[in-house]
PLY file of the C-alpha trace (Angstrom):
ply
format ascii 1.0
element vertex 186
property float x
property float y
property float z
element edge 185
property int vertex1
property int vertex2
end_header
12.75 -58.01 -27.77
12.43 -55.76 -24.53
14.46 -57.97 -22.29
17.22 -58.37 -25.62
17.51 -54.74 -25.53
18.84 -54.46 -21.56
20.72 -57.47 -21.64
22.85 -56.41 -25.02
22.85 -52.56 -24.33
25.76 -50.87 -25.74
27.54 -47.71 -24.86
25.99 -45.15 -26.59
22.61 -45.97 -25.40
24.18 -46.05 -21.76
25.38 -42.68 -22.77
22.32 -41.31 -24.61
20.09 -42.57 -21.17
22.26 -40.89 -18.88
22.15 -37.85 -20.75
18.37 -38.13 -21.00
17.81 -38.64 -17.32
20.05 -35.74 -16.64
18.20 -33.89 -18.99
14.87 -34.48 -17.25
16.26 -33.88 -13.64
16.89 -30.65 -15.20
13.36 -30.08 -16.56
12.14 -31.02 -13.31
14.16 -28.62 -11.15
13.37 -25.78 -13.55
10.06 -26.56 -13.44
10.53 -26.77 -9.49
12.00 -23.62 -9.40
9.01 -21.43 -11.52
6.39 -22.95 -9.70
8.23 -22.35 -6.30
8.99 -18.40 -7.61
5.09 -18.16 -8.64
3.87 -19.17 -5.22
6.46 -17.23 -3.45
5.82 -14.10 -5.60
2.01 -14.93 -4.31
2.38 -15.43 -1.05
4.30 -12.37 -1.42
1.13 -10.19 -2.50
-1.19 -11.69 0.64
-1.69 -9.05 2.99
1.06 -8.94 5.49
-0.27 -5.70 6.58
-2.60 -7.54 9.31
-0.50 -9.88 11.70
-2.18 -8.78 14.96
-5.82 -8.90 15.43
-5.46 -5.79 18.22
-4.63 -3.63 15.96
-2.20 -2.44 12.60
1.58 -2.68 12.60
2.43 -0.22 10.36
4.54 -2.17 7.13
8.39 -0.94 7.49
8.19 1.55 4.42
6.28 4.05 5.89
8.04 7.22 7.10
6.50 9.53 9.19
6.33 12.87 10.01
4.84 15.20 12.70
2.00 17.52 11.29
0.74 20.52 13.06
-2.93 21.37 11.65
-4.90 24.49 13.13
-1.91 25.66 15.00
-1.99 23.44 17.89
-2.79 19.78 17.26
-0.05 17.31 16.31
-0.27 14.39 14.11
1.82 11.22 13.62
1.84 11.60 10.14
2.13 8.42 7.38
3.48 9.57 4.65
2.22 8.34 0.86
4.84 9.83 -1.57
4.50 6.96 -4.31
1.57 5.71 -6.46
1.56 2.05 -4.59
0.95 3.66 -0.97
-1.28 6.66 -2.18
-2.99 3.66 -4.01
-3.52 1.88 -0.74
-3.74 4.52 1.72
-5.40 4.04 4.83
-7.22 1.13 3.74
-4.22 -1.07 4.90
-4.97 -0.26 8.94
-7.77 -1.69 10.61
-7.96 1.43 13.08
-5.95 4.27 13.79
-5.45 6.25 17.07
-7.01 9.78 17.48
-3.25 11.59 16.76
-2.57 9.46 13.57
-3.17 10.45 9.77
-2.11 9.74 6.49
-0.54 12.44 4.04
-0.80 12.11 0.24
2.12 14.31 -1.54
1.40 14.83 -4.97
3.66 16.68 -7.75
1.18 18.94 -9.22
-1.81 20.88 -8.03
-5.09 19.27 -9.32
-8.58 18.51 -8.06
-7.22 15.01 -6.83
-10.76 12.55 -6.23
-10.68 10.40 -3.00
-12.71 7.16 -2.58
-13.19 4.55 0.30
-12.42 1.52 -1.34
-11.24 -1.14 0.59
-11.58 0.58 3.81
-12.51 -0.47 6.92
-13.28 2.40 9.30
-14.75 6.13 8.56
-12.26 9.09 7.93
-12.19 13.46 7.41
-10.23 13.76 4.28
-8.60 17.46 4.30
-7.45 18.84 1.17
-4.24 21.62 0.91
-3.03 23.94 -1.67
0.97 24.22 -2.02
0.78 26.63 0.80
-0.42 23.99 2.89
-3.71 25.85 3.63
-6.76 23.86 3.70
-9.28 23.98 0.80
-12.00 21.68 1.47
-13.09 18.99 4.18
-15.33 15.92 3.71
-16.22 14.79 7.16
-17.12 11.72 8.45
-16.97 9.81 5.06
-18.12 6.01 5.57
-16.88 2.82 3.49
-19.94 1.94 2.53
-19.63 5.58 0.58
-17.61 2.89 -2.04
-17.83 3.34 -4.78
-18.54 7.43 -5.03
-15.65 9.85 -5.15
-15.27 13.14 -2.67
-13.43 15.59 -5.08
-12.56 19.50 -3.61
-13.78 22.21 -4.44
-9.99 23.68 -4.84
-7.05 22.13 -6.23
-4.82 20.67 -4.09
-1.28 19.32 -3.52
-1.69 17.64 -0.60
-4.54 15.19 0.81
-4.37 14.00 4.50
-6.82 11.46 5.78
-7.53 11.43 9.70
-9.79 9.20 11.67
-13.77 10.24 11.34
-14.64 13.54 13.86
-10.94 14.54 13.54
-11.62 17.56 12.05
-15.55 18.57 14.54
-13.17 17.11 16.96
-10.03 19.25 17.03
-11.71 22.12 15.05
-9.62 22.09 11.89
-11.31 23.94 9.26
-11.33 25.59 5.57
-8.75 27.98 5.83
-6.23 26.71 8.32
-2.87 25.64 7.66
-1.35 22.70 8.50
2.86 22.85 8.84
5.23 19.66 8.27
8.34 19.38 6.78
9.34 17.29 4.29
13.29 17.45 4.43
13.73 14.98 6.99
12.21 12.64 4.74
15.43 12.53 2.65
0 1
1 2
2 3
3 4
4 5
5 6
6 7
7 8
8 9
9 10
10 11
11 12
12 13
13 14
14 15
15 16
16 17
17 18
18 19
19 20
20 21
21 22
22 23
23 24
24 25
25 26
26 27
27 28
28 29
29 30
30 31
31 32
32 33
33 34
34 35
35 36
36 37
37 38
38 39
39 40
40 41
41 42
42 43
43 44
44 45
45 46
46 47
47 48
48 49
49 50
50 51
51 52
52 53
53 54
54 55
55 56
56 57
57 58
58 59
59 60
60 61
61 62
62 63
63 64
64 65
65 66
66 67
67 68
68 69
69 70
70 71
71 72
72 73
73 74
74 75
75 76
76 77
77 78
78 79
79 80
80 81
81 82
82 83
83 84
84 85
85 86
86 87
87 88
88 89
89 90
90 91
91 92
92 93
93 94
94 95
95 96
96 97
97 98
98 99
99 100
100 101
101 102
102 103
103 104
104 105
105 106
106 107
107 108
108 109
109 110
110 111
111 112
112 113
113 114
114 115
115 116
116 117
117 118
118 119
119 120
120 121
121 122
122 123
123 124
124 125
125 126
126 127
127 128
128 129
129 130
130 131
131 132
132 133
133 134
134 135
135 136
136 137
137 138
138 139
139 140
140 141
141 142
142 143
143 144
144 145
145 146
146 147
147 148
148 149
149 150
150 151
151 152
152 153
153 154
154 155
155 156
156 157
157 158
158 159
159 160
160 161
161 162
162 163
163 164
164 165
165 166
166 167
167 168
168 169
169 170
170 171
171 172
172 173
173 174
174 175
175 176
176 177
177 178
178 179
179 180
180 181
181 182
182 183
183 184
184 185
């Protein structure tokens, strides 16, 4: 009956299997296609932030600006102006030099909790009011600290992280103001 049907095959079925091969070429490049956009949209969210082992390469989205705390030391500033990098915050470097820190702009004053998740060094975290005068300090904060929160006793409207002694080190304290500018951002 099988071979009958291939020797005496008529148009229409010609027709019908062409159309039903092209059909599943079809289903098979879609298919293609969403399982090559789901691993690309994972290899996407690997962390790229890493490619040297000497060190971190800053990703390409982070601005910076210069920070003057305590009137005389300068910082190369990272700034964290959306919820995905204040999210992330220093946790994506593996080190950072002695005149580097990390700035967390907010849009309202509040009591704004920090925690060392995911990081893998110790840090000062610095809190400012909207005059950019420091509130509170935590010093020296480790990542095994994870999974307790470091909350000021002021509100703030900015946070900046710096590497651990930053603040012993270049004798930043409660009260001091730190100047930056946020124009040049724009």
């Amino acid at each position: 009956m099988f071979r009958s049907f291939i020797l005496h095959e008529r148009p229409e079925d010609r027709r019908r299997n062409r159309l039903v091969i092209l059909g599943f070429i079809i289903f098979i490049f879609i298919i293609s296609y969403i399982i090559y956009g789901s691993v690309a949209y994972g290899l996407s969210k690997i962390n790229i932030y890493y490619p040297a082992d000497d060190g971190y390469i800053p990703p390409v989205h982070l601005r910076t600006i210069d920070v003057i705390c305590a009137d005389q030391n300068t910082f190369k500033t990272y700034v964290a102006n959306n919820e995905p990098d204040r999210e992330k915050g220093l946790s994506i470097f593996k080190k950072i030099n002695s005149d580097e820190s990390m700035i967390f702009i907010f849009d309202t004053p509040m009591r704004y909790a920090f925690w060392m998740k995911d990081m893998k060094f110790p840090i000062d975290i610095v809190w400012l009011d909207e005059n950019k005068k420091i509130v509170d300090i935590k010093s020296n904060l480790s990542p095994s600290t994870y999974p307790e929160a470091f909350t000021p006793e002021g509100e703030s409207l900015y946070v900046m992280e710096f590497r651990a002694g930053t603040s012993k080190k270049d004798n930043i304290k409660i009260g001091d103001t730190c100047n930056f500018d946020f124009s040049i951002l724009n």
